[in-house]
C-alpha positions as CSV (number, residue, x, y, z in Angstrom):
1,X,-55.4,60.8,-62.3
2,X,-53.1,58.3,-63.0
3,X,-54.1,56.5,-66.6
4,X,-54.0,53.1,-65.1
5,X,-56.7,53.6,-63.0
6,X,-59.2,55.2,-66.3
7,X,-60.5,57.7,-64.6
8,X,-62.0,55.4,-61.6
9,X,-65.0,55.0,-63.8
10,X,-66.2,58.6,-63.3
11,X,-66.8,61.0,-65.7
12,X,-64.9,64.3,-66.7
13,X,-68.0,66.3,-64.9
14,X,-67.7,64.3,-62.0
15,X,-63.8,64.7,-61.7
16,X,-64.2,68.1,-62.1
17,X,-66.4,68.4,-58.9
18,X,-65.1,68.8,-55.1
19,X,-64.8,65.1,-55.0
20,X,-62.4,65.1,-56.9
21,X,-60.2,68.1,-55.7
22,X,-60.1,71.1,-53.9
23,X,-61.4,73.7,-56.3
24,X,-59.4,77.1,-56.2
25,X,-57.1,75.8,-53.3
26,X,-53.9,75.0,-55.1
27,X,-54.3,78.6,-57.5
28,X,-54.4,80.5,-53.7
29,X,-51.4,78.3,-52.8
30,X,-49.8,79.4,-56.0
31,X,-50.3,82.7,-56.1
32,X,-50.1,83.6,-51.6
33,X,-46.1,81.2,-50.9
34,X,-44.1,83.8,-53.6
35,X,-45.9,86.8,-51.0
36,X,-44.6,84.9,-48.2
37,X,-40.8,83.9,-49.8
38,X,-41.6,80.2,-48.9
39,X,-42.3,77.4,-51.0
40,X,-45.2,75.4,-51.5
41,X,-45.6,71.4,-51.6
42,X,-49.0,70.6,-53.6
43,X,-50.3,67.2,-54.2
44,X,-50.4,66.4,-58.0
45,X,-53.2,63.4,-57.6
46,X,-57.3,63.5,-56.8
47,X,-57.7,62.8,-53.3
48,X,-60.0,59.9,-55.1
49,X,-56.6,58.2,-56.2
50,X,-55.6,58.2,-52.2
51,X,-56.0,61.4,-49.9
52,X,-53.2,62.8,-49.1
53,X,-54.6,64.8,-45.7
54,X,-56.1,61.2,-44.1
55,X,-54.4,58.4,-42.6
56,X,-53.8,55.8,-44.6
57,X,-55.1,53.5,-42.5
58,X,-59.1,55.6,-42.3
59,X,-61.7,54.0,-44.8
60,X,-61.9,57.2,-46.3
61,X,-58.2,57.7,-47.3
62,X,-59.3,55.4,-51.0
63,X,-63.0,56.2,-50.7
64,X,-65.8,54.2,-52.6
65,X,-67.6,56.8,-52.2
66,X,-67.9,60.7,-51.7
67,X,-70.7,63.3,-51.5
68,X,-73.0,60.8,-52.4
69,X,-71.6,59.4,-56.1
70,X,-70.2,55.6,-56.2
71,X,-66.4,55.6,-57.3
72,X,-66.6,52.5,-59.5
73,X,-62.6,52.0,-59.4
74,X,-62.5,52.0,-55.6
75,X,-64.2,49.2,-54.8
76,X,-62.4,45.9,-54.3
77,X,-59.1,47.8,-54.2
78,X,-56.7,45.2,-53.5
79,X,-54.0,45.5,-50.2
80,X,-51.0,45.1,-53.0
81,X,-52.6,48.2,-55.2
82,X,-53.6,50.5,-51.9
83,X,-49.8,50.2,-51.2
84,X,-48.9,50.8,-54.4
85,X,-51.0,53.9,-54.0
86,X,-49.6,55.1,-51.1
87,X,-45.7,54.2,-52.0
88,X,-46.0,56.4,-55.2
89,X,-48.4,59.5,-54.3
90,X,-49.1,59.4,-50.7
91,X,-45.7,58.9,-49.3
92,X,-43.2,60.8,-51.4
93,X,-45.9,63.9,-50.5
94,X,-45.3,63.8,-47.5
95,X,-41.3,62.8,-47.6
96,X,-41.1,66.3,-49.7
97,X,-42.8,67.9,-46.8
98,X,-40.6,66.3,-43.9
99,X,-37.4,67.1,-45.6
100,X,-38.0,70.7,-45.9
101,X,-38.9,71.0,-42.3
102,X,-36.5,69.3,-41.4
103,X,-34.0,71.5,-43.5
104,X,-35.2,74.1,-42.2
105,X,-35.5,73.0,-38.4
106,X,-31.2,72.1,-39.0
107,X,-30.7,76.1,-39.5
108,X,-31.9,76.9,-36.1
109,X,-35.0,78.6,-37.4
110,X,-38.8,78.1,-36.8
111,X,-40.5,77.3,-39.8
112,X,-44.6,77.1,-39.7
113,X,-47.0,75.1,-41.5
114,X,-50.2,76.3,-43.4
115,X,-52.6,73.7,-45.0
116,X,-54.7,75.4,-47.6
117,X,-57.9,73.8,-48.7
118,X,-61.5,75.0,-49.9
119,X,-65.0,74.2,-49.1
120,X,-68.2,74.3,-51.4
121,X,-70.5,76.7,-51.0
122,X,-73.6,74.6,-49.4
123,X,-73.5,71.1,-48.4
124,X,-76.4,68.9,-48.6
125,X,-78.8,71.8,-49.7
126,X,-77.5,74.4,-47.1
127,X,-75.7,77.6,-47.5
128,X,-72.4,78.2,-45.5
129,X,-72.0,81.3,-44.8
130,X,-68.2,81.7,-44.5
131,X,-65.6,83.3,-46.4
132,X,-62.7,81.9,-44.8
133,X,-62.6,78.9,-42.0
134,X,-59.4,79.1,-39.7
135,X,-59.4,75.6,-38.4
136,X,-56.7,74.9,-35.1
137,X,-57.0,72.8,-31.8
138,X,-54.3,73.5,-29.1
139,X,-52.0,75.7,-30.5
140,X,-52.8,79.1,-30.9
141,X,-49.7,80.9,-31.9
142,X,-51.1,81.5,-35.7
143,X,-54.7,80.9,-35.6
144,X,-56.0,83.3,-32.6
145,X,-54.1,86.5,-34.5
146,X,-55.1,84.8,-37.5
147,X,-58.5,85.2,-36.3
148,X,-58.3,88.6,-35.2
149,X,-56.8,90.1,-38.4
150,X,-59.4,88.7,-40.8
151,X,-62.1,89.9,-38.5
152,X,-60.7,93.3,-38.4
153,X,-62.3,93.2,-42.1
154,X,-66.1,94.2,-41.0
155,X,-66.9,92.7,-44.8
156,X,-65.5,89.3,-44.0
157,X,-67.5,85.9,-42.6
158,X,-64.3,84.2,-41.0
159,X,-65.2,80.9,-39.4
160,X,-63.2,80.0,-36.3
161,X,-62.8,76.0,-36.9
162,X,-65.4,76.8,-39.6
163,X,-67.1,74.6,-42.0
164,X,-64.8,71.8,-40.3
165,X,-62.7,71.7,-37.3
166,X,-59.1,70.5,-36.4
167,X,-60.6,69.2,-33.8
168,X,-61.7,66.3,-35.1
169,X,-59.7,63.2,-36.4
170,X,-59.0,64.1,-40.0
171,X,-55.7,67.1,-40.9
172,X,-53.5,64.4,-41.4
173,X,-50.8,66.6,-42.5
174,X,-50.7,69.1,-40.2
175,X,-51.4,66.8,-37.4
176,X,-48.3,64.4,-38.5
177,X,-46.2,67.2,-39.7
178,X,-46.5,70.0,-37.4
179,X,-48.2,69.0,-34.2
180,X,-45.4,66.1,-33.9
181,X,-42.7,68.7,-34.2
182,X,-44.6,71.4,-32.0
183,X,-44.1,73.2,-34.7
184,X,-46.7,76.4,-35.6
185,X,-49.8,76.0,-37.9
186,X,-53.1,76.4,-38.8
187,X,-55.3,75.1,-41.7
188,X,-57.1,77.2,-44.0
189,X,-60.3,76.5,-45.8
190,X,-61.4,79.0,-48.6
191,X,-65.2,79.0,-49.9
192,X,-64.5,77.7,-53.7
193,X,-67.0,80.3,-55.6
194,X,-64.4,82.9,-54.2
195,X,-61.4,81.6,-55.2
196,X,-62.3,79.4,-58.7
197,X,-61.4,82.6,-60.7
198,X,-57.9,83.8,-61.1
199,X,-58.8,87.4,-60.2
200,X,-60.8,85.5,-56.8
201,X,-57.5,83.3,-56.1
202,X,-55.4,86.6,-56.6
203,X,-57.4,88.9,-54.1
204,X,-57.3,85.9,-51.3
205,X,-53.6,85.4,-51.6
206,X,-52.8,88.9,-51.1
207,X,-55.8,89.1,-48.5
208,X,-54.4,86.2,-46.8
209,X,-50.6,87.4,-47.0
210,X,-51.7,90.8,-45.5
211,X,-52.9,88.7,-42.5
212,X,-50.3,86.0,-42.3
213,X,-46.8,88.5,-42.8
214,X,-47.0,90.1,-39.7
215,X,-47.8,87.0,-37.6
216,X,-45.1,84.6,-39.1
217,X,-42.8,87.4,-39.2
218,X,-43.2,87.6,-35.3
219,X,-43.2,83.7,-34.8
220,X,-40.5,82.6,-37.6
221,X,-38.3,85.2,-38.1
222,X,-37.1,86.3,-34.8
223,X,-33.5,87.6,-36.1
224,X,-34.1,87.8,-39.9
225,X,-36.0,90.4,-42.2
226,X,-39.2,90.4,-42.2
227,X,-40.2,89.8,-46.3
228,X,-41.4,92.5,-48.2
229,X,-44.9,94.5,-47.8
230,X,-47.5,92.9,-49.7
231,X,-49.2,94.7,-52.1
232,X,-52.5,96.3,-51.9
């Protein structure tokens, strides 16, 4: 949270809540792209500041409010300070994420996308049942084995575009990122009381890797090596 803004007027509790970030979601991310030999490209700001997976132009991407508690410091945001918002978090995000595609893209190789987020474990008094959502729309060169693998797993609630779906207008990044580049991809949304340990976020990034290696091996690495087995 940048100081400037103190805090938006919210409280350290209320910060610390899904509204203010995706609990769990960057520890998975951590922990799964050294499994996969690929880097990852985190956000360092609360999607309160400005979300980084909306549109910029969508009410929500500076919210005054979310899940029900006011956001003192978002209302009345000035045109002049939403830019300034967007020039210094939002866009050099997503520059960081266009230049290693397009790096990559100037070998001659495939490279994929995977957005990683994470869900709370009931919304407005009801219990989602799901483990692990696998959110996609037209593409289905990751998520349908995606799908399958985690299913294979009899111990496993996988949601197929579950709690959310790509299917509706929101995934800005893989939308703008991926889909514009027919590029592979999927989203990924892990239930938080899973993952908010470091034993929880260690056990889905090798869960997840197990699925993902054989599936990006066969789309990405046509003529290279696959990377090494993951650990059980």
């Amino acid at each position: 949270m940048p100081r400037s803004l103190e805090s938006l007027g919210l409280t350290e509790a209320e910060l610390g809540r899904h509204i203010g970030w995706d609990i769990g979601a960057a520890a998975v991310t951590r922990r799964l792209a050294p499994l996969l030999d690929t880097p990852a490209l985190l956000s360092g700001f609360s999607r309160l500041v400005i979300d980084c997976n909306r549109d910029p132009g969508d009410a929500t991407s500076i919210p005054e409010t979310a899940d029900d508690v006011d956001i003192p410091g978002n209302h009345g945001v000035s045109s002049a300070a939403r830019e300034a918002r967007k020039r210094d978090i939002f866009d050099p995000y997503h520059a960081a994420i266009a230049a290693w595609l397009e790096a990559k893209l100037t070998t001659g190789a495939l490279p994929a996308l995977v957005s990683i987020h994470s869900f709370t474990p009931e919304l407005h008094g009801v219990a989602r049942p799901w483990h692990v959502g696998v959110l996609w729309d037209a593409d289905p060169r990751i998520p349908v084995p995606l799908l399958a693998a985690l299913r294979a797993d009899p111990a496993l609630v996988v949601g197929d575009n579950q709690p959310y779906s790509a299917r509706e207008p929101a995934g800005y990044t893989v939308r703008h990122h991926a889909v514009s580049r027919s590029l592979p991809h999927v989203a990924i949304e892990l239930r938080q009381d899973l993952i908010e340990g470091q034993d929880g976020a260690e056990r889905w990034a090798r869960l997840l890797a197990r699925a993902f290696q054989p599936i990006l091996t066969e789309i990405c690495r046509p003529s290279g090596n696959p990377p090494d087995s993951i650990p059980q």
